[in-house]
C-alpha positions as CSV (number, residue, x, y, z in Angstrom):
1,X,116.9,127.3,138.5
2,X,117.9,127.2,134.8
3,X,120.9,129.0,133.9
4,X,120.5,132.3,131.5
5,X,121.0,131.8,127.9
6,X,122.5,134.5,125.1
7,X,121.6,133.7,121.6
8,X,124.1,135.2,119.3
9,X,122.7,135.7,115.2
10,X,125.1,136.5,112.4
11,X,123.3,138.1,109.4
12,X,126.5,136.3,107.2
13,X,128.0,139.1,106.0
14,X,124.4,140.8,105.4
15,X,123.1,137.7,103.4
16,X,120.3,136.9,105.9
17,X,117.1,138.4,107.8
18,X,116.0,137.3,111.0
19,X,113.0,138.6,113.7
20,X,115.0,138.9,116.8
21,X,112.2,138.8,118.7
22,X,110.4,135.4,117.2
23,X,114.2,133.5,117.7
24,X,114.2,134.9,121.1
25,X,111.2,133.4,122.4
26,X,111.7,130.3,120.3
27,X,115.7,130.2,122.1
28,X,113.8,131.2,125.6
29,X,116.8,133.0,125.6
30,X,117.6,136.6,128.1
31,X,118.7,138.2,125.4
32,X,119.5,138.7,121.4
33,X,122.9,140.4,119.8
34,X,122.5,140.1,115.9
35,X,125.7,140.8,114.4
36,X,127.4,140.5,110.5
37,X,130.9,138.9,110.8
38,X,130.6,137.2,114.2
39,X,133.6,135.2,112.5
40,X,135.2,137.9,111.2
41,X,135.7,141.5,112.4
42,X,132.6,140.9,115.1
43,X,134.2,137.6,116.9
44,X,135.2,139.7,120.1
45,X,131.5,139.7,120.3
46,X,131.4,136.0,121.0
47,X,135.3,136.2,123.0
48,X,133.3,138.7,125.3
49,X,130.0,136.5,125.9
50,X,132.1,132.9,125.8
51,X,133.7,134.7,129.4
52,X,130.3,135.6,131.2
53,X,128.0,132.8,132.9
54,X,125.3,132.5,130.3
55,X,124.3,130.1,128.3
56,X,125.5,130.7,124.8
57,X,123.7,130.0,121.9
58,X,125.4,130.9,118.3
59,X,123.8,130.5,115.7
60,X,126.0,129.2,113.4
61,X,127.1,125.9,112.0
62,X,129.6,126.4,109.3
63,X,132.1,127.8,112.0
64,X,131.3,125.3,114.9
65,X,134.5,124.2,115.4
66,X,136.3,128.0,115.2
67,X,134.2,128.7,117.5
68,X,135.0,125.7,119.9
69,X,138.6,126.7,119.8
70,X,137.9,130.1,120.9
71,X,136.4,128.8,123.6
72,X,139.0,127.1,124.8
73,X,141.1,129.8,124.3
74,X,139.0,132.0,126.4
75,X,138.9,129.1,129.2
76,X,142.6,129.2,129.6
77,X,143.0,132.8,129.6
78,X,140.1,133.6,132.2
79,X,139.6,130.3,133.7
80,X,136.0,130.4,132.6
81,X,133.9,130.0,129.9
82,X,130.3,130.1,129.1
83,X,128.2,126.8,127.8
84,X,128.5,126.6,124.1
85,X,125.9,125.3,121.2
86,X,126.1,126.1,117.9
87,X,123.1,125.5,115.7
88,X,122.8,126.2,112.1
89,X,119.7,127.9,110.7
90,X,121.7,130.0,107.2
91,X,121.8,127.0,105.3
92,X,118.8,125.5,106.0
93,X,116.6,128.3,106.7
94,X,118.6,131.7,106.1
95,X,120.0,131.3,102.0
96,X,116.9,130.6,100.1
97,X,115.4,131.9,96.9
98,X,114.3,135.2,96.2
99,X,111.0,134.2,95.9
100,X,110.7,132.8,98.9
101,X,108.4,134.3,101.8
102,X,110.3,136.1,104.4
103,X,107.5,134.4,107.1
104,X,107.9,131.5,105.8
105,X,112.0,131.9,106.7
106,X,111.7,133.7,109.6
107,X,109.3,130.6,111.1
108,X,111.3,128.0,109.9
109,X,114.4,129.5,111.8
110,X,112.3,130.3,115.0
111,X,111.5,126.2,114.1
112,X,114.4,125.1,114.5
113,X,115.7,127.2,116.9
114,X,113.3,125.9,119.1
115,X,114.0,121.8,118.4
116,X,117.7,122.7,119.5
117,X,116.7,123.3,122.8
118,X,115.2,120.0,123.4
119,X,118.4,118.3,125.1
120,X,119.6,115.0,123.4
121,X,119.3,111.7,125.5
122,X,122.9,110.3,125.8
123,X,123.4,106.7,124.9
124,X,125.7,104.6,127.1
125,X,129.1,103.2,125.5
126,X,131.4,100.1,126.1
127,X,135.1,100.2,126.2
128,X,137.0,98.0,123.2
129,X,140.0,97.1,123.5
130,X,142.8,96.8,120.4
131,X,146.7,95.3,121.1
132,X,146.7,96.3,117.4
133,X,147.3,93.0,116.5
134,X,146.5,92.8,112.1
135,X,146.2,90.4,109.9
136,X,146.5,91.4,106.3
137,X,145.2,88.9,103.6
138,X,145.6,89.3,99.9
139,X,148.5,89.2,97.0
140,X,151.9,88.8,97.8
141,X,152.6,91.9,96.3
142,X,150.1,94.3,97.8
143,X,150.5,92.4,100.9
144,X,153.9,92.8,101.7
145,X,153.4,96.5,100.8
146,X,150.8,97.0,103.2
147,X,152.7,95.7,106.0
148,X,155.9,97.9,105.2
149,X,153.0,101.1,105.9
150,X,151.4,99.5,109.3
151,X,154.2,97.1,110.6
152,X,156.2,100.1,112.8
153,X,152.1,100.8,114.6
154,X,150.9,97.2,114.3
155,X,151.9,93.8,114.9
156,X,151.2,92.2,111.2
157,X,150.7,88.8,109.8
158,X,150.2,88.2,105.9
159,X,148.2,85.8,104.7
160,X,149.1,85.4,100.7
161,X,146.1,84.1,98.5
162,X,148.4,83.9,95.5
163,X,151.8,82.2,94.0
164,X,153.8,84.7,93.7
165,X,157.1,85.1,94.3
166,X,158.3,84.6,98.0
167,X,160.8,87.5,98.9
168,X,162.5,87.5,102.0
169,X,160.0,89.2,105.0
170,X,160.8,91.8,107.3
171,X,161.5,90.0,110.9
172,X,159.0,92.9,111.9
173,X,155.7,90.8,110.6
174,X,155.4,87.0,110.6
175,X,153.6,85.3,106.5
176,X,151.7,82.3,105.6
177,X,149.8,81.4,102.5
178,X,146.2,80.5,102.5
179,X,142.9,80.8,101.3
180,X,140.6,83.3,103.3
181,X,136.9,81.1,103.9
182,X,135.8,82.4,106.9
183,X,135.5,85.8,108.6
184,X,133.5,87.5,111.7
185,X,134.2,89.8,114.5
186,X,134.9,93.3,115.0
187,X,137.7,95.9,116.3
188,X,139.4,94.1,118.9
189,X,138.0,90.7,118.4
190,X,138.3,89.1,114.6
191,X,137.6,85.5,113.7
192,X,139.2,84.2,110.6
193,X,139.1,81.0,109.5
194,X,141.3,79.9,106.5
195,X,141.8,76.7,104.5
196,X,145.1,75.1,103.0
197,X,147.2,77.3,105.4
198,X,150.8,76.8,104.9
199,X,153.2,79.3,107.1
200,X,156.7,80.4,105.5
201,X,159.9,79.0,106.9
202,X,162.4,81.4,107.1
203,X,165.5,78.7,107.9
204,X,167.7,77.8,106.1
205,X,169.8,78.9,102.6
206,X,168.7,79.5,99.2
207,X,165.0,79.9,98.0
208,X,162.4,80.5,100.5
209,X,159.4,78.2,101.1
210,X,156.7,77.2,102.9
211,X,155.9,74.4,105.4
212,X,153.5,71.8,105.7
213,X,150.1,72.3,104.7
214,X,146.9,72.2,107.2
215,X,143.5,71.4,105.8
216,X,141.9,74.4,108.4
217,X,143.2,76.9,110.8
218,X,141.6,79.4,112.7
219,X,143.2,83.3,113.7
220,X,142.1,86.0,115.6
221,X,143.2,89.3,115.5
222,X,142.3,92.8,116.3
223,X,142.8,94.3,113.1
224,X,141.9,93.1,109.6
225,X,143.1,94.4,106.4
226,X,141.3,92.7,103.5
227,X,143.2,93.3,100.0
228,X,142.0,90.3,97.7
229,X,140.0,92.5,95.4
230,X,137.0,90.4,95.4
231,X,133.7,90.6,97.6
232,X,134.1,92.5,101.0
233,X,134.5,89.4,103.8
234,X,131.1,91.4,105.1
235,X,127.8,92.9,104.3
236,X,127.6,96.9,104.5
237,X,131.4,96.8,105.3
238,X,132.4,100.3,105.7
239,X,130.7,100.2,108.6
240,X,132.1,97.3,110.4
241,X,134.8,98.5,112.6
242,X,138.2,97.4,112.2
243,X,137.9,96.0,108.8
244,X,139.7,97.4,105.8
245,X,139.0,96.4,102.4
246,X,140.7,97.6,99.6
247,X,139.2,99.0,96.1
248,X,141.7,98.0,93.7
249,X,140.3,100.3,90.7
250,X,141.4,103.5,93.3
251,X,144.7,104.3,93.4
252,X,146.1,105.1,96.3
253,X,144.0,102.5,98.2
254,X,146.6,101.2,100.3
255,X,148.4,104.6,101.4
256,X,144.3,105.4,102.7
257,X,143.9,102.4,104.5
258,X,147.3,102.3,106.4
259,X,146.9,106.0,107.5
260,X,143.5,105.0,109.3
261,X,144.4,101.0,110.1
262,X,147.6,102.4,112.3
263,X,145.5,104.0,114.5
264,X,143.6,101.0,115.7
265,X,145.4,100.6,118.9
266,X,144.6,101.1,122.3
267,X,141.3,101.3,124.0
268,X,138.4,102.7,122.6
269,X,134.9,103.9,123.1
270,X,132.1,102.5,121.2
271,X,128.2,103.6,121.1
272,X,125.6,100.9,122.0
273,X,123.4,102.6,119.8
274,X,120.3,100.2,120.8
275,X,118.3,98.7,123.4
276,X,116.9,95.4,123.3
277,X,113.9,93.9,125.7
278,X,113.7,90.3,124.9
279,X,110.5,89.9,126.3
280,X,108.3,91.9,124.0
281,X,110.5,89.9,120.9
282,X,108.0,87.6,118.7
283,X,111.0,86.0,117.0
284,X,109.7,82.6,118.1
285,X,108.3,80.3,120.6
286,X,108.7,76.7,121.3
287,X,111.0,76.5,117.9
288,X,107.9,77.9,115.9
289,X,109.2,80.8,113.6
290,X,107.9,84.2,113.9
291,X,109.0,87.4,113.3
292,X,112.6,88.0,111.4
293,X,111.8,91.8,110.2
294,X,114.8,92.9,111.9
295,X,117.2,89.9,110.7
296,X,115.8,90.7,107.2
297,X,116.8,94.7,107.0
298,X,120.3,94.6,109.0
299,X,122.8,95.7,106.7
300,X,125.8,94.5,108.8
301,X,124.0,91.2,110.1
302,X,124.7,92.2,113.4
303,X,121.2,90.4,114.2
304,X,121.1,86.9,115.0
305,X,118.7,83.8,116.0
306,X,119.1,83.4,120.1
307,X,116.2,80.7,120.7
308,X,113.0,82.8,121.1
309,X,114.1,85.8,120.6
310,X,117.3,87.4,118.5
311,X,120.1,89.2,119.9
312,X,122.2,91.9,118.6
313,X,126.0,92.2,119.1
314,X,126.7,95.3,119.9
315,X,130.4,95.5,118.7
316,X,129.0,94.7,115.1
317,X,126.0,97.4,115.1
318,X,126.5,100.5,113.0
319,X,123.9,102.4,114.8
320,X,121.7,102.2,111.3
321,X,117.7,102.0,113.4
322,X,116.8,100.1,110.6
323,X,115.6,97.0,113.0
324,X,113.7,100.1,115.5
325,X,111.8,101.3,112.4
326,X,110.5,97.8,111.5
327,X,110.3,96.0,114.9
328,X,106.7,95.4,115.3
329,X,106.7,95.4,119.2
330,X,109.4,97.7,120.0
331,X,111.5,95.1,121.4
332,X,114.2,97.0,120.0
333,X,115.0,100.6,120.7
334,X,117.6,103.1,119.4
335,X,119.7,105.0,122.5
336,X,120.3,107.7,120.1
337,X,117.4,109.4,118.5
338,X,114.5,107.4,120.0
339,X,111.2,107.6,118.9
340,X,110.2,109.7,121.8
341,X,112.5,112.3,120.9
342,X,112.1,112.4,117.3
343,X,108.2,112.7,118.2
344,X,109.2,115.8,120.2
345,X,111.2,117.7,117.8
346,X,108.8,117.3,115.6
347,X,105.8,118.3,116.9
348,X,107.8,121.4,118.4
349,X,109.3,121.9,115.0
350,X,105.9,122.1,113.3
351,X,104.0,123.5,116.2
352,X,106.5,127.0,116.0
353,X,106.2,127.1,112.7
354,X,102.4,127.4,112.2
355,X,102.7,129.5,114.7
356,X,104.6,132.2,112.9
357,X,103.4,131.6,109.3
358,X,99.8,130.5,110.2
359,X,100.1,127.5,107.5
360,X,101.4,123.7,107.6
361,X,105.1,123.0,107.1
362,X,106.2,120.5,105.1
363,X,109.0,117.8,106.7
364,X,111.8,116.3,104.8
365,X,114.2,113.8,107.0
366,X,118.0,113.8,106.0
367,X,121.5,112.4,107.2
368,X,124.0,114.8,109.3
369,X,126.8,113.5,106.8
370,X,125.7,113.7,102.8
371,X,122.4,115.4,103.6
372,X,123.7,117.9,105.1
373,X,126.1,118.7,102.9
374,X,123.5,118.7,100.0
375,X,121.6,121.2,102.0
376,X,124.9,123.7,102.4
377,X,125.8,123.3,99.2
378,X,122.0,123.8,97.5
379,X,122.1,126.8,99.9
380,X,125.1,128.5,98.3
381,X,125.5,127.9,95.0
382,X,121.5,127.4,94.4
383,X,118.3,128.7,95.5
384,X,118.4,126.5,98.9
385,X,115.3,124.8,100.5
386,X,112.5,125.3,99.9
387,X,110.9,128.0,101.8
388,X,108.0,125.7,104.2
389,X,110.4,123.0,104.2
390,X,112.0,122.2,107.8
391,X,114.8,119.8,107.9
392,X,115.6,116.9,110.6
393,X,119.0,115.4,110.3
394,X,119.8,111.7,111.1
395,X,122.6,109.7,111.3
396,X,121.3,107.3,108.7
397,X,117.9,107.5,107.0
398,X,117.8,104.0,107.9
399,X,116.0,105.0,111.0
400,X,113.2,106.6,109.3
401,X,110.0,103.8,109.7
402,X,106.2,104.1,108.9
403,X,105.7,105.3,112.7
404,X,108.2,108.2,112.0
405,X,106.0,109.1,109.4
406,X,103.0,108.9,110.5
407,X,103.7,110.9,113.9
408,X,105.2,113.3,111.4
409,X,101.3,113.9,109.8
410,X,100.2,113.7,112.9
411,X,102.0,116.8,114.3
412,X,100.7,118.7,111.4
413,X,103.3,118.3,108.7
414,X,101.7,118.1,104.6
415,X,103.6,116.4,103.2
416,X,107.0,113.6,104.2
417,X,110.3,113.9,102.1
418,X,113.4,111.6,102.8
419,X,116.4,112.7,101.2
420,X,118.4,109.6,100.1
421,X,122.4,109.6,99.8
422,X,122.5,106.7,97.5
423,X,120.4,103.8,96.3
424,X,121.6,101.4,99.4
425,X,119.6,104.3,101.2
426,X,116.4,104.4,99.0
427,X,116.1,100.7,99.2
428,X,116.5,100.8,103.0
429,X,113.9,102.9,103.5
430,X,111.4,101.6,100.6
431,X,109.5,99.0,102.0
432,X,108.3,101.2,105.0
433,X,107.9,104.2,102.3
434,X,105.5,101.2,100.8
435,X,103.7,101.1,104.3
436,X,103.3,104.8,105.0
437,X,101.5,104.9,101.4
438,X,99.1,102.5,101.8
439,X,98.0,103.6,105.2
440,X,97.4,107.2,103.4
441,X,95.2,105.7,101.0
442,X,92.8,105.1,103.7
443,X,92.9,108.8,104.8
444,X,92.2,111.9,103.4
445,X,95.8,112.7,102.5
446,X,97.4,111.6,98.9
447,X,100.0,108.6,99.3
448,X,102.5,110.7,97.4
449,X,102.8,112.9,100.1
450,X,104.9,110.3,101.2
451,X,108.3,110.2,98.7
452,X,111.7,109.4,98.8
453,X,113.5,112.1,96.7
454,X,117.4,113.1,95.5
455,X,119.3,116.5,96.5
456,X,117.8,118.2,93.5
457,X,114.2,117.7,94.9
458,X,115.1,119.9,98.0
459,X,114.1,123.1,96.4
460,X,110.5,122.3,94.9
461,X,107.7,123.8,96.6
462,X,104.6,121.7,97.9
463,X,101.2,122.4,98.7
464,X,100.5,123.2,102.1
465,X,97.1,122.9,101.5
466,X,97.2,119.3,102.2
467,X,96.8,118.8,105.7
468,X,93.3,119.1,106.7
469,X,93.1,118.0,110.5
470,X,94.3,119.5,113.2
471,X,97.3,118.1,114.8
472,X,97.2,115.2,116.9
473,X,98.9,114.2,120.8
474,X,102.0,112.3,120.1
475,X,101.8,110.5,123.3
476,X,102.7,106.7,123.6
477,X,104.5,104.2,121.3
478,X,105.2,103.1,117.7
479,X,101.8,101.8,116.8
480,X,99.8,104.2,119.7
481,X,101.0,107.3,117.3
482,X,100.3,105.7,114.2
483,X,96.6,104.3,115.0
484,X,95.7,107.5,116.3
485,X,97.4,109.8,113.4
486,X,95.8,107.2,110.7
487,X,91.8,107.7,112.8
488,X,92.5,111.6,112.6
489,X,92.8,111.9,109.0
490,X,90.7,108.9,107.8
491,X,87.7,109.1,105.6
492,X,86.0,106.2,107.5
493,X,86.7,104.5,110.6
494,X,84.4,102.0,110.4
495,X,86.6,100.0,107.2
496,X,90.2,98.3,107.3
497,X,92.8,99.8,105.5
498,X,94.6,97.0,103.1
499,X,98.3,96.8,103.9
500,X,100.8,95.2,101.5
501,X,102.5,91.9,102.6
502,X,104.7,91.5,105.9
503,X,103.0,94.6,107.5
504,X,103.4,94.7,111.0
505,X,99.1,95.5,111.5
506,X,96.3,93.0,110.9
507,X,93.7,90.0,111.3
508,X,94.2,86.4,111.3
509,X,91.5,84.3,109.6
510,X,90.5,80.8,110.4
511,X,89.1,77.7,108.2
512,X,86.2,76.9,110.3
513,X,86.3,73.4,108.5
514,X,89.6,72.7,109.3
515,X,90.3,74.0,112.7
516,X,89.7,71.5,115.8
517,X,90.4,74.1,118.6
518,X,93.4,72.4,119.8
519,X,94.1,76.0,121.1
520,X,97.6,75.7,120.0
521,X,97.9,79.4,118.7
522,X,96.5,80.7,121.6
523,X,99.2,79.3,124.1
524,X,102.3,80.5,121.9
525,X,100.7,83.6,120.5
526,X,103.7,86.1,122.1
527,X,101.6,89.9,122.0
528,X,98.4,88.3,123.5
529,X,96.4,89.0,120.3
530,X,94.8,85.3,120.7
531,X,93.0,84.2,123.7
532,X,90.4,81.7,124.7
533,X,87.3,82.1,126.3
534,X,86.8,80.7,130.0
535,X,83.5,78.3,129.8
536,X,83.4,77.1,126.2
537,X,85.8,76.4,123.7
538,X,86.9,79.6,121.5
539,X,89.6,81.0,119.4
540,X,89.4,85.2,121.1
541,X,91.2,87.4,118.8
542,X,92.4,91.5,119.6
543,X,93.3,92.8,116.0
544,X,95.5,95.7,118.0
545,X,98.1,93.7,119.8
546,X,98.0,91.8,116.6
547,X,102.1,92.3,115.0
548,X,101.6,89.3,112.6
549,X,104.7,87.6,113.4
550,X,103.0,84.3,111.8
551,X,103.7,82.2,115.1
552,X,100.1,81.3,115.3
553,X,100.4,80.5,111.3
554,X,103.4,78.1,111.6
555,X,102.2,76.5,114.6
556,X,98.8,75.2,114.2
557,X,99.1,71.7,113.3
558,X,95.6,71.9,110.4
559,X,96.8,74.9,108.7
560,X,93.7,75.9,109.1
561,X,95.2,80.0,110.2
562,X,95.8,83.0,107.7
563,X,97.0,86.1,108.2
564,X,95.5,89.3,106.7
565,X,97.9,92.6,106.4
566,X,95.1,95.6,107.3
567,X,94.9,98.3,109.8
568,X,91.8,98.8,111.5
569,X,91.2,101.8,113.4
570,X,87.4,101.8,114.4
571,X,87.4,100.6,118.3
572,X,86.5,96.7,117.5
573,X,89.9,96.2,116.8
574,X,91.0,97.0,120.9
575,X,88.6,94.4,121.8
576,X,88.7,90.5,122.0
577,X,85.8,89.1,119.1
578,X,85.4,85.5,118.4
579,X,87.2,83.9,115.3
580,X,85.8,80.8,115.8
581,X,83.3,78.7,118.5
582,X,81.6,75.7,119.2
583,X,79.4,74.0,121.6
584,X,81.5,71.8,124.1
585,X,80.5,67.9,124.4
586,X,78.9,66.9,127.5
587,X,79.6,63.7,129.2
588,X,77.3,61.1,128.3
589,X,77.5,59.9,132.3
590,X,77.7,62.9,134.1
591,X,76.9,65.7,132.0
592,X,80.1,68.0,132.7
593,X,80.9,69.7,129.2
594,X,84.1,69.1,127.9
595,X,86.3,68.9,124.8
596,X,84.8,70.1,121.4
597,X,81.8,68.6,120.1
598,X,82.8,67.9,116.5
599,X,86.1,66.5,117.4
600,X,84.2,64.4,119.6
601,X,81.6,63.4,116.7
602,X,84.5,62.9,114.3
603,X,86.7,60.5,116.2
604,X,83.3,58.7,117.1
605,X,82.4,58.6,113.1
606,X,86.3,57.6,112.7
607,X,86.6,54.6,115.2
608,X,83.4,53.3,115.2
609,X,83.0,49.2,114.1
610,X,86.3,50.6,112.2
611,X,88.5,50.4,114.6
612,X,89.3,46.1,116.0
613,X,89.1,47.7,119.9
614,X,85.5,49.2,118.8
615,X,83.8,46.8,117.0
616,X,81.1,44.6,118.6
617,X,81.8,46.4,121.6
618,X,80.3,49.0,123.6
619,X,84.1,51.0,124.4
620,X,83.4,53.9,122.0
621,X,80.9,55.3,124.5
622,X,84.3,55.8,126.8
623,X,85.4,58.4,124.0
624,X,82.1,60.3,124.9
625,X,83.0,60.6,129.0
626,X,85.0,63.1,130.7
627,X,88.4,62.2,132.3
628,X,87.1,61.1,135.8
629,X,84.0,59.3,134.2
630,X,86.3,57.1,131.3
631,X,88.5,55.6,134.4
632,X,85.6,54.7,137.0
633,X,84.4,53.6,133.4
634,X,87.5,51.5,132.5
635,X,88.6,50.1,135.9
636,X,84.6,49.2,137.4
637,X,82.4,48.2,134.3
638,X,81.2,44.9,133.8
639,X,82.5,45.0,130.3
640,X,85.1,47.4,131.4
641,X,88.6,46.5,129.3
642,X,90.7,47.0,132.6
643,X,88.7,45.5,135.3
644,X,89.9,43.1,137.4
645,X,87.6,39.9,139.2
646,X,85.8,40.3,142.3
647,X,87.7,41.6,145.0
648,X,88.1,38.8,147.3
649,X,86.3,39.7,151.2
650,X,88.7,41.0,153.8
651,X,89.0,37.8,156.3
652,X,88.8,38.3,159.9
653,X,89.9,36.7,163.0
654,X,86.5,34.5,163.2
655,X,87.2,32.9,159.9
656,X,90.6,31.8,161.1
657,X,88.6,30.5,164.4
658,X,85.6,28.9,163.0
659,X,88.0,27.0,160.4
């Protein structure tokens, strides 16, 4: 039996409306207490339902973490204390402009009031561990400095870039000079490889210097400060862990750094923020390239080539999704916010809305960090969203693909927004933006009700007019949702949408002329989209399992394949048709079809008195027999190239006696 629940509402100082009743249902909650300072003068309110057994639910987000101390307060003076959530709805559903419709408010809040309850799956983590040993590489001068901050928390090495002046190191942190060429790793486990590497000898009286010098050397370490004021050692590097690079136009760079680099000891916890089935990967097969969608959009190249498939190392992903939202066959998965769930809070989002304010919502996706911060401070000092707008925050936009959005129209939503942080984030998202728009142009929906848009944006009002079909099932995977969302609201069924280039949907053609039937794609094809047919020979194609990963392209040896970026909806395309077919040869001896009959015909037309083994000879008739017939054929002929003389007669024991 589920435990009871208490929702507690805060009106903010009389600043906000609610309908108790709608949050209640929405919050299957026992019962509502609305307050006005539940901060202020009316927090005994929550100290007095923090001590019973509900389930407590505050609404509030701004004060999350008062409230978390008060909990823990109440826990050590009563030895109990309730199950806490906090959940904001003021900022994005509460502060909004006069103008807007109070039904529109109260059913966004009842929205997201009821997408809180849907629990959050938890994603497993791996221990790291950090002795805190640091390797700092840059100018002697900042250098030096930077190990005086970190050398009493970590154990330091310098590596000087630069010909400065030696001065006489602390015995607390060991320095060489040498030129940084090579770097990978993480927290805990660094790789840095460096050229002309000379270590400083410390012996000795009078000037300082430094010993012999080594063409390479290699270093690992668990910490790695990078101060050389040039490119980061690695792509997207604020979000590889453990590295520290230093902006020399900010002052006060180093101070930063040291206060967070000195912490990097001990043993940590670290998200594995995706799963990965190599199975369903269409990377490659038997060294033919295929897919590299997810190599291509990792910001921290935390994706790499593993034979036929690619594997991801876990200490390097920053939990972007931007390989989830591209990857064609769902190979890989995000642990935090998977599809399924972001279906769910969806639909339940937009489902509770209509519900309430008998019209379609509009959906705009945004990160926990930046966006929602835009969203407070557009709330407060602005007119806050717009009124029909419900907001779903991410840890990175990154994770927002074409299936996102199209399970988004298919729950009901007019119109897709993503709020972008920066321009890193706009291009991230831009090519399945790109996608999104041109399956919309297939449908009875405007492409622009797909967009990208800045903070400012937030407030505009849309037309919820747009949606004109009725909500679809969002039941099954990436593509399930998005072929079925795309047949709901299309004009015709019967006609291939045009896709843009690299599209994860669409048809392969095939050059009759040049194609021998060699069969080639079929065996390496990875999803199954090619087959062959059992009695004759034929190229069987099913345009749905189709990801166009290109392995049938690269591999056929007459380049006779193409691949054609569509999306067809209509039911051919879950159903195996015939690309291409011909009638098989039949032995001229037994009559047992086999092979093709125009490779047959052209090797005949090739060989023919052209050939020294086939002129003035009858042996191009043994191209025309099956296996079994072109041995008897070979070894027992009269003319036969391989045969042998008579076989001499067995003698018997009357031979011997008659002789």
């Amino acid at each position: 039996m589920s435990a009871q629940k208490t929702l507690l509402i805060c009106t903010c100082d009389k600043t906000q409306s609610f309908d108790p009743d709608a949050l209640q249902t929405a919050a299957a909650a026992e019962q509502v207490i609305m307050v006005d300072q539940l901060c202020g003068t009316d927090m005994k309110t929550a100290a007095d339902h923090m001590s019973g057994s509900n389930e407590l639910l505050i609404a509030c987000g701004q004060q999350a973490a008062l409230f978390e101390r008060l909990s823990e307060d109440v826990q050590a003076e009563t030895g109990q204390s309730a199950p806490l959530n906090t959940i904001d709805i003021r900022d994005r559903a509460g502060w909004s402009a006069a103008s807007a419709k109070p039904a529109r408010l109260q059913a966004k809040q009842a929205a997201l009031i009821a997408a809180a309850q849907i629990p959050a799956p938890a994603a497993p983590v791996k221990t790291i561990q950090s002795s805190g040993v640091c390797c700092i590489v840059g100018p002697t001068e900042q250098a030096i400095r930077m190990a005086e901050l970190v050398q009493d928390e970590l154990g330091v090495t310098c590596i000087v870039n630069d010909a400065g002046p030696i001065q006489l190191p602390s015995a607390s942190y060991d320095m060489a000079r040498g030129q940084l060429t090579g770097a990978e790793g993480a927290l805990g486990n660094f790789r840095l490889e460096f050229s002309r590497l000379q270590a400083l000898n410390p012996a000795g009286r009078g000037a300082l210097g430094y010993g012999e010098v080594r063409d390479t050397a290699r270093s690992e370490c668990d910490v790695f400060i990078d101060l050389r004021g040039g490119a980061p050692a690695f792509p997207s590097h604020e979000k590889r862990n453990g590295y520290f690079w230093a902006d020399p136009a900010r002052t006060g760079e180093l101070e930063r750094i040291a206060l967070t680099a000195r912490d990097r000891v001990g043993e940590f916890e670290k998200t594995v923020y995706f799963r990965l089935e190599t199975s369903l990967c269409a990377h490659s097969r038997s060294n033919q390239p295929g897919c590299t969608r997810c190599l291509d959009v990792c910001p921290t190249e935390a994706i790499f080539s593993f034979g036929e498939h690619v594997q991801i190392d876990s200490d390097i992903c920053a939990g972007c999704g931007s390989c989830a939202a591209v990857c064609p066959t769902s190979a890989v998965t995000m642990n935090e916010t998977p599809f399924e769930t972001l279906t769910q809070v969806m639909a339940v989002m937009a489902r509770v809305y209509r519900e309430h304010a008998e019209e379609s919502p509009r959906l705009v996706f945004h990160t926990l960090g930046a966006g929602n911060d835009s969203i407070a401070y557009l709330a407060r000092y602005h007119d806050g969203l717009a009124d029909d707008l419900l907001p779903l925050g991410l840890e990175h936009v990154d994770r927002v693909g074409h299936a996102e959005i199209m399970a988004a129209f298919g729950a009901g939503y007019a119109e897709v927004l993503i709020l972008a942080d920066n321009e890193l984030d706009r291009r991230a998202v831009a090519a399945e933006v790109e996608l999104a728009q041109a399956m919309l142009k297939g449908t009875r929906n405007s492409p622009s009700r797909v967009r990208v848009i800045a903070a400012e944006e937030l407030g505009e009002a849309g037309d919820n007019a747009g949606r004109v079909s009725e909500p679809v099932l969002l039941v099954g995977g990436r593509r399930d949702i998005t072929r079925v969302t795309i047949s709901a609201m299309a004009d015709r069924i019967d006609a291939p949408i045009p896709l843009p280039a690299g599209a994860p949907y669409g048809a392969i053609e095939i050059n009759s002329d040049k194609c021998t039937l060699c069969l080639a794609c079929v065996s390496l094809c990875p999803t199954g989209a090619l087959g062959d047919h059992p009695d004759r020979p034929e190229v069987q194609f099913t345009e749905n399992a189709c990801v166009q990963c290109g392995v049938c392209e690269s591999t056929c040896p007459e380049t006779a394949i193409n691949l054609v970026p569509q999306l067809d909806v209509s039911k051919e395309a879950l159903s195996a048709r015939a690309l291409h077919s011909e009638e098989p040869f039949e032995c001229i001896k037994c009559g047992r079809p086999f092979g093709v009959a125009s490779t047959i015909n052209r090797i005949v037309e090739k060989l023919e008195n052209k050939h020294w083994m086939y002129r003035n000879s009858d042996n191009v008739q043994l191209i025309k027999m099956c296996d079994d017939c072109r041995v008897n054929a070979q070894f027992h002929g009269d003319t036969a190239p391989m045969a042998g003389g008579d076989r001499p007669r067995v003698r018997t024991s009357d031979d011997y006696l008659d002789s």
